[in-house]
Residue frames as qw, qx, qy, qz and C-alpha x, y, z in Angstrom:
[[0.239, -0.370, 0.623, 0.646, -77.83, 16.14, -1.41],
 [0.781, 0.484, 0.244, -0.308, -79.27, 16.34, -4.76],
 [0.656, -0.156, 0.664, 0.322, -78.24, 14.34, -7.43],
 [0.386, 0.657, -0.201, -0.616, -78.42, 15.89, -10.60],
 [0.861, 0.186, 0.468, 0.072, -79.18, 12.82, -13.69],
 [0.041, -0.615, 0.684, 0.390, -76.24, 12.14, -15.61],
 [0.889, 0.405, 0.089, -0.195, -77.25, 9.91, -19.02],
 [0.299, -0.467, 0.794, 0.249, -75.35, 7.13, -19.13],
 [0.803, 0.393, 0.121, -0.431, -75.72, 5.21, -22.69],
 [0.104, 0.591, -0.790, -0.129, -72.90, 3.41, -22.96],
 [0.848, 0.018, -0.287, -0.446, -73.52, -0.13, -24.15],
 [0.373, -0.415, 0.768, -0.315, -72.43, -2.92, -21.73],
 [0.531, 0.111, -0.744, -0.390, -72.65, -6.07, -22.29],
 [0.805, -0.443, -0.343, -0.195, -74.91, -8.81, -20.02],
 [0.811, -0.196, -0.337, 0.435, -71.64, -9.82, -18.34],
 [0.337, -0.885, -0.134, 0.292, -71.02, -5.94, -17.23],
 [0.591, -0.149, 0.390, 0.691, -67.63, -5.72, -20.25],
 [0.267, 0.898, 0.200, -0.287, -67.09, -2.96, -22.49],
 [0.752, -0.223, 0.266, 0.560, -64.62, -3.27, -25.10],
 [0.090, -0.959, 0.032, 0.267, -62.85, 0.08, -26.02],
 [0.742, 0.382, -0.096, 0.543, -60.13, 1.74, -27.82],
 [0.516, -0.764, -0.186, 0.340, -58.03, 3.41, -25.87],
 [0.527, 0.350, 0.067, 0.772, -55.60, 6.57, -26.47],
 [0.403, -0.626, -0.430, 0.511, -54.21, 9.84, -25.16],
 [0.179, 0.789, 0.293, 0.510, -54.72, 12.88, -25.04],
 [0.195, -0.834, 0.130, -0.499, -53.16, 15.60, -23.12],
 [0.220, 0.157, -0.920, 0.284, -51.81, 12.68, -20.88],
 [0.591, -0.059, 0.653, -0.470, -54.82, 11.72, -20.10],
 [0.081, 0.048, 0.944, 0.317, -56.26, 8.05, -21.20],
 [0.504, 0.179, 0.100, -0.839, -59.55, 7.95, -23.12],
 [0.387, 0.146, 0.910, 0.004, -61.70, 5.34, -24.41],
 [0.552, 0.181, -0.097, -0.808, -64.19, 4.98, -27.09],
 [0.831, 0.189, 0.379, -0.362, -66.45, 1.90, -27.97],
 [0.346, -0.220, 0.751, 0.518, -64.60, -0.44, -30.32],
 [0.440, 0.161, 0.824, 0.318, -67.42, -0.48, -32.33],
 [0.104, 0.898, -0.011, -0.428, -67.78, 3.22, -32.92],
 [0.078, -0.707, 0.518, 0.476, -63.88, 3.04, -34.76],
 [0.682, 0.708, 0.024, -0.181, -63.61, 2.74, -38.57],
 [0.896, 0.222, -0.165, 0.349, -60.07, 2.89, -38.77],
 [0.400, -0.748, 0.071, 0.525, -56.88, 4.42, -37.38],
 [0.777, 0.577, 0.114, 0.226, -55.02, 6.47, -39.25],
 [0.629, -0.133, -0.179, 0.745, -51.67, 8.47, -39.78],
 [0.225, 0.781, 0.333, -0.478, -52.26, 12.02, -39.89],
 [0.421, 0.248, 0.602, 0.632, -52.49, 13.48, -42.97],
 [0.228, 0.013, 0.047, 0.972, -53.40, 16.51, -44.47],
 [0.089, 0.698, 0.710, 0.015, -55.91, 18.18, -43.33],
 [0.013, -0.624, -0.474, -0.621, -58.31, 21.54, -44.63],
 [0.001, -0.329, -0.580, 0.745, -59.03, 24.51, -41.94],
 [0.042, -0.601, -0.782, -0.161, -62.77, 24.84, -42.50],
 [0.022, 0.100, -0.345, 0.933, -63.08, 29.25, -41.72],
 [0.421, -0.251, 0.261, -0.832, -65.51, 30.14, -39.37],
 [0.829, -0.184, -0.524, -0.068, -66.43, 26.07, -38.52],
 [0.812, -0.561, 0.162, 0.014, -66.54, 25.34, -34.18],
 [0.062, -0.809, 0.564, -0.155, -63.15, 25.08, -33.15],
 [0.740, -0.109, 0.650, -0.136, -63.95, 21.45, -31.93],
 [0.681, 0.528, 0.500, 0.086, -64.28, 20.84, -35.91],
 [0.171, 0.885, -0.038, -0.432, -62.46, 23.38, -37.74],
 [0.001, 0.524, -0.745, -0.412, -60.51, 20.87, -40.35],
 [0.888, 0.341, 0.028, -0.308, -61.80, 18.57, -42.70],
 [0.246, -0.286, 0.833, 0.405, -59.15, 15.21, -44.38],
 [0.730, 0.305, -0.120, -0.600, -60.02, 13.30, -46.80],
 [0.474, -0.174, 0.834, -0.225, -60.89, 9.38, -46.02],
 [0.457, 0.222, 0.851, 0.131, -61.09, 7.09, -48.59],
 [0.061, 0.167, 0.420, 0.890, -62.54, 10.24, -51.29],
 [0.353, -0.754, -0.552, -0.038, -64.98, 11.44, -48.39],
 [0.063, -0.664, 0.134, -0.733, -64.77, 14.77, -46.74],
 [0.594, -0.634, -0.479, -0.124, -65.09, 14.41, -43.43],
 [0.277, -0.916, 0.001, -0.291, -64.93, 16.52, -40.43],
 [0.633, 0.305, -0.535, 0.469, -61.62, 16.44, -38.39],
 [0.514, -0.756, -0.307, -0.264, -62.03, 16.58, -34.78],
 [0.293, 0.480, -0.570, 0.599, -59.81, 17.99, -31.54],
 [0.556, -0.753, -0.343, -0.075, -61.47, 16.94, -28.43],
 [0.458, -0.205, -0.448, 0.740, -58.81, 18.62, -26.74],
 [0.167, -0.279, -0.170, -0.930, -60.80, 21.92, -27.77],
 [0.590, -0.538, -0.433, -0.418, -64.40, 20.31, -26.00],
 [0.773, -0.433, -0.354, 0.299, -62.05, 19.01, -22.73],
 [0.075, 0.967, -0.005, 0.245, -60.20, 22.59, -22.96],
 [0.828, -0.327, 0.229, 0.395, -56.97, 21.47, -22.87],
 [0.051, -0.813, 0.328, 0.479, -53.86, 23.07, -24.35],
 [0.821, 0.514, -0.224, -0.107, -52.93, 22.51, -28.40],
 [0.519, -0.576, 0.570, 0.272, -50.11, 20.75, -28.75],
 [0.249, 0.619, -0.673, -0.321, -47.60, 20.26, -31.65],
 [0.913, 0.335, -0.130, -0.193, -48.41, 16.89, -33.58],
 [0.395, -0.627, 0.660, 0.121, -45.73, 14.04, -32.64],
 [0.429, 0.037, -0.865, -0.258, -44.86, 10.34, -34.89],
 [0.094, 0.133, 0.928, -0.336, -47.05, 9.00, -32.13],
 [0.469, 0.349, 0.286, -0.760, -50.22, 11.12, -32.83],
 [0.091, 0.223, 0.854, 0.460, -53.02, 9.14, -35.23],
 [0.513, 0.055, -0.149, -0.844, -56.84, 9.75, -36.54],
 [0.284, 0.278, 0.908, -0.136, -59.44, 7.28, -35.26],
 [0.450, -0.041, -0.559, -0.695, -62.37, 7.05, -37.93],
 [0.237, 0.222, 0.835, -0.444, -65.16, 6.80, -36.01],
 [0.246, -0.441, -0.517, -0.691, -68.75, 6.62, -37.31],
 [0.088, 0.198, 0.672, -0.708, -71.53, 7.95, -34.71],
 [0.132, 0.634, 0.594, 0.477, -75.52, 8.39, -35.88],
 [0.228, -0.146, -0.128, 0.954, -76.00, 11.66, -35.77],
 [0.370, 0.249, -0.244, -0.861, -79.26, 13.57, -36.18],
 [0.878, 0.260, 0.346, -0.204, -80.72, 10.00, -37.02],
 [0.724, 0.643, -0.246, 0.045, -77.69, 9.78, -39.86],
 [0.877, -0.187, 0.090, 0.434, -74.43, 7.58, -39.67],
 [0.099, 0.953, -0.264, 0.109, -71.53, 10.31, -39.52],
 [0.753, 0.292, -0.161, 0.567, -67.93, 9.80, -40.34],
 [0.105, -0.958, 0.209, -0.168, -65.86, 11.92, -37.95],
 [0.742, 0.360, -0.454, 0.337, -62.10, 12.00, -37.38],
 [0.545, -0.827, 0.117, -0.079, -60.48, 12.54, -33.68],
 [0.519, 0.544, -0.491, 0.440, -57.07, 13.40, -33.43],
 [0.937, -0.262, -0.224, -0.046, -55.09, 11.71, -31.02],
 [0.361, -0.759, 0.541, 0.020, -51.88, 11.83, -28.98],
 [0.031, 0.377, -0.908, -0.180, -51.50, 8.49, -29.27],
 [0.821, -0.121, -0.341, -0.443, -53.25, 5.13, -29.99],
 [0.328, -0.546, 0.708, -0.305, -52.82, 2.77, -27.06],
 [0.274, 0.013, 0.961, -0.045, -54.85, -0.55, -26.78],
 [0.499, -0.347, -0.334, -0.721, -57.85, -2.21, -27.53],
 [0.056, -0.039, 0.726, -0.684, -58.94, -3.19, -23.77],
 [0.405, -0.528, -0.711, -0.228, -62.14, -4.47, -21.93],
 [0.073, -0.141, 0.533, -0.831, -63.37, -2.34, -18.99],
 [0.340, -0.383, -0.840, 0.182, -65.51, -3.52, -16.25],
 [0.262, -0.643, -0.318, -0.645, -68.96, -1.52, -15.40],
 [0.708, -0.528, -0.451, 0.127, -68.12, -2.37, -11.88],
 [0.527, -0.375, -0.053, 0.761, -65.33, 0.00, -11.91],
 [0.134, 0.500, 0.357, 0.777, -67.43, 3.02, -13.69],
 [0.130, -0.651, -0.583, 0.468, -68.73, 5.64, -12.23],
 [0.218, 0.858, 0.328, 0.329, -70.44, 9.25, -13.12],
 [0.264, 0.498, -0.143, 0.813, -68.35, 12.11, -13.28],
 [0.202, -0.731, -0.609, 0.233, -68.96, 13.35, -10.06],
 [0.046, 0.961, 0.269, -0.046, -70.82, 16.96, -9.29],
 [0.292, -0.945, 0.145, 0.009, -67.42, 18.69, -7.76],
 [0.726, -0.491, 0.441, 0.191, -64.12, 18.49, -8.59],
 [0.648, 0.424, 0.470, 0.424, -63.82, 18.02, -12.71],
 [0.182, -0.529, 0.226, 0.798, -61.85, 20.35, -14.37],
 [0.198, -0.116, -0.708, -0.668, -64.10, 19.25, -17.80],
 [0.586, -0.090, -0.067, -0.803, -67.97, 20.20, -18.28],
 [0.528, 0.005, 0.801, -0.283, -69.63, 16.87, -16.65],
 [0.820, 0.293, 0.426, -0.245, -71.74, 16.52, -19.55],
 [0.283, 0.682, -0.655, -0.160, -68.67, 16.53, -21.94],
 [0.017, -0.451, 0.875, -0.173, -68.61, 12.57, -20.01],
 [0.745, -0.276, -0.330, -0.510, -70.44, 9.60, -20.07],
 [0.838, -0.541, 0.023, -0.059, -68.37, 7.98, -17.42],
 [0.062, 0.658, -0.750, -0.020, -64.86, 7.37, -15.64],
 [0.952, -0.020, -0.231, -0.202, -63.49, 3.79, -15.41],
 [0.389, -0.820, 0.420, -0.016, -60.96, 2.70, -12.96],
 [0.869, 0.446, -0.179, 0.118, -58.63, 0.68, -14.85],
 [0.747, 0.006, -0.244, 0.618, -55.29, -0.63, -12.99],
 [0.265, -0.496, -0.275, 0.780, -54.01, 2.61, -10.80],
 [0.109, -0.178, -0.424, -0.881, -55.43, 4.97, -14.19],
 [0.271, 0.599, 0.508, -0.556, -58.69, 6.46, -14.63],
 [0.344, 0.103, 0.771, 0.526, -59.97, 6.01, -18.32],
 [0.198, 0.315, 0.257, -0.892, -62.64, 8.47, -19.74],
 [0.307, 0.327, 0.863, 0.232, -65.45, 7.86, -21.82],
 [0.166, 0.321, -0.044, -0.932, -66.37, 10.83, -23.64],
 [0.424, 0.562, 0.707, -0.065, -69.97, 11.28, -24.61],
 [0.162, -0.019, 0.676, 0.719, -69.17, 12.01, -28.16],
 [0.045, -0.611, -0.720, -0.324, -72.91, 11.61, -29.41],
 [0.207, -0.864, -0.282, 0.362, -73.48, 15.09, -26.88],
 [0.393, -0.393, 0.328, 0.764, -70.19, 16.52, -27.90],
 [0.261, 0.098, 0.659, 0.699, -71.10, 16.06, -31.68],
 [0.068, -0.762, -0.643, -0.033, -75.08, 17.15, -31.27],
 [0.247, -0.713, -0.368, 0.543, -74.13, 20.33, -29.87],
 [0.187, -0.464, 0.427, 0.753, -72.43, 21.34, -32.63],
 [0.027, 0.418, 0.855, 0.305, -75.20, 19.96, -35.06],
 [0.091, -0.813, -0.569, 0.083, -77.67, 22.15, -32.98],
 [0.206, -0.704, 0.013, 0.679, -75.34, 25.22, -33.13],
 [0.696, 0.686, 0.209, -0.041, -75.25, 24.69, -36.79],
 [0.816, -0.233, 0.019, 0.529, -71.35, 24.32, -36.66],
 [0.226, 0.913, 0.060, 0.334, -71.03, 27.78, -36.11],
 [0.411, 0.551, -0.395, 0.610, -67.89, 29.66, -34.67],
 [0.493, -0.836, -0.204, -0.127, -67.85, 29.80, -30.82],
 [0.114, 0.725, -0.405, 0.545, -65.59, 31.47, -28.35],
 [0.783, -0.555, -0.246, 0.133, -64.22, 29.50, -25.54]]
């Protein structure tokens, strides 16, 4: 069997904890680093951006900043769905390029903030994922769930190196 390296850069702490915000998406539960998120918000109006990636194609405006409006359902190729009262905008910041970037990620919902344990992570594995492996930086087995950790900082690069041009998925 070969193992094909999967770059995991998620920051654990000494004691193996990782504390996270959690929310869904598509019904499925995701996570991001608590200390990634800026704020949550409601949604609010946002700008389609023509011919901007699909993953990106809306801009809001946060606090009398532009910033980009993400969909990871577009990167995890899931189906749109119709904004509910439950759906919010996490304000994350990520460095990007070597620069601190504001980006928004719409949301089903916002769930907890939660601690997950590195003992119960593991790497996408090879066979079997219905999402691009490197779209992930790891699952986490959390009570009878499975919690994702999208690797955002890949997600967001690609689109940085594509020079957020239009693509076709």
């Amino acid at each position: 069997m070969i193992a094909m390296p999967h770059r995991n850069t998620t920051a654990w702490t000494d004691d193996g904890a990782l504390e996270v915000l959690t929310f869904g998406l598509g019904g499925e539960t995701f996570a991001l680093e608590a200390v990634l998120v800026r704020e949550i918000l409601d949604l609010m109006p946002e700008t389609r951006v023509p011919g901007a990636d699909r993953l990106a194609a809306s801009v809001i405006n946060f606090r009398g900043r532009i910033i980009p409006l993400a969909d990871l359902r577009i990167a995890f190729g899931m189906i749109p769905q119709a904004d509910t009262s439950e759906s919010r905008i996490v304000v994350i910041e990520l460095v990007l390029d070597d620069e601190p970037v504001l980006i928004g990620l719409k949301t089903d919902r916002v769930n907890e903030v939660a601690t997950l344990l590195r003992d119960a992570a593991e790497a996408p594995p090879a066979i079997g994922m219905r999402w691009p492996r490197d779209h992930i930086r790891c699952l986490v087995r959390q009570g009878g769930d499975l919690v994702v950790l999208p690797d955002l900082p890949a997600l967001f690069n690609m689109l940085i190196a594509r020079g957020g041009e239009q693509t076709v998925h």
